[in-house]
C-alpha positions as CSV (number, residue, x, y, z in Angstrom):
1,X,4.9,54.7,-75.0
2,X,8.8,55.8,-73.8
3,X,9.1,58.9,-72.3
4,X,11.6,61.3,-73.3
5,X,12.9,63.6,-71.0
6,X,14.0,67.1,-72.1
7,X,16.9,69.3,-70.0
8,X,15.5,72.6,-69.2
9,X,18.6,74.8,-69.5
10,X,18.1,78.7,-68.2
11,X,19.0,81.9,-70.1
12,X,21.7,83.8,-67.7
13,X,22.6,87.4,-67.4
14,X,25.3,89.1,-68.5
15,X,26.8,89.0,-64.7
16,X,26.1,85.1,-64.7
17,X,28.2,84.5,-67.7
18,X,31.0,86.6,-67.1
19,X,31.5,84.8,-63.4
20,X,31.3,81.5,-65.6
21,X,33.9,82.8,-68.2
22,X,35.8,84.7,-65.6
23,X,35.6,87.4,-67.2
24,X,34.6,91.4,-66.8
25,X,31.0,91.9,-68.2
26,X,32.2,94.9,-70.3
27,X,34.4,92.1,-72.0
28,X,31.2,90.0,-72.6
29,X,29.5,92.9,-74.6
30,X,32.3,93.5,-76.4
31,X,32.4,89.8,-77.0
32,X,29.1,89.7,-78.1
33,X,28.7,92.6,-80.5
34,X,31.9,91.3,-82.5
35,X,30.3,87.8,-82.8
36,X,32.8,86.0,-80.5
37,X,29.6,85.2,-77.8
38,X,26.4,83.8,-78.9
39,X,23.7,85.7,-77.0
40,X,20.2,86.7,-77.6
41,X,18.5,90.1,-77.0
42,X,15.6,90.3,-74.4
43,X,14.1,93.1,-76.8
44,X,15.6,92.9,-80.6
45,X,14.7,96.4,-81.5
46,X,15.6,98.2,-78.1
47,X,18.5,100.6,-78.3
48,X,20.3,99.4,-75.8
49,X,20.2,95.8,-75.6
50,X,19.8,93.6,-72.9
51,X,21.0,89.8,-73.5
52,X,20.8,86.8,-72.1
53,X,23.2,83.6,-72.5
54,X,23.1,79.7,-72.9
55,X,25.9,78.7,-71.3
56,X,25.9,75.1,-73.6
57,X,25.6,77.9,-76.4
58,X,28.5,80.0,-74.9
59,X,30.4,77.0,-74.8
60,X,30.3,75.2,-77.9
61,X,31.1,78.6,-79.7
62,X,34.1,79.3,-77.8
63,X,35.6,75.7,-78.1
64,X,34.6,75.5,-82.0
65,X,36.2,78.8,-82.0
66,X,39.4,77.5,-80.2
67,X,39.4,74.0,-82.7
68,X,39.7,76.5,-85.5
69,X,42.1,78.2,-84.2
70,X,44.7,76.1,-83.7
71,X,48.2,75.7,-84.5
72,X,48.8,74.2,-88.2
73,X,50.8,71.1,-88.0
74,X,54.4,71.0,-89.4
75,X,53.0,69.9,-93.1
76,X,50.8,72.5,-93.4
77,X,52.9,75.3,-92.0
78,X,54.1,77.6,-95.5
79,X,57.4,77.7,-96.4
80,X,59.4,80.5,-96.1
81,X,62.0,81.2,-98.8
């Protein structure tokens, strides 16, 4: 039988991911809440919630969100009259 081996990848802290995204961890939050940053809630139905990241996660949203956000090329620039 082949072994496969699986990447253990740990859940970071608010703190963690905004040192890896040099960014504040107020910006995070914000980040979060409007669906910019994936994260997932230690408690789902606390009132204050306290998340935790992926960083693979973290990254493959902002770059998808950067590929979509692109410039249009020339040809599909609109036409101004």
């Amino acid at each position: 039988m082949g072994s496969t081996s699986v990447e253990f990848e740990p859940w970071v802290d608010v703190n963690e991911i905004a040192d890896y995204l040099t960014m504040k961890p107020k910006t995070v939050l914000a980040k979060v809440r409007a669906g910019i940053i994936p994260a997932t809630p230690i408690d789902p139905l606390a009132s204050r919630k306290i998340w935790r990241f992926k960083k693979s996660k973290v990254d493959a949203a902002l770059n998808q969100r950067v590929d979509s956000t692109s410039r249009p090329s020339p040809d599909q620039k609109r036409k101004i009259a």
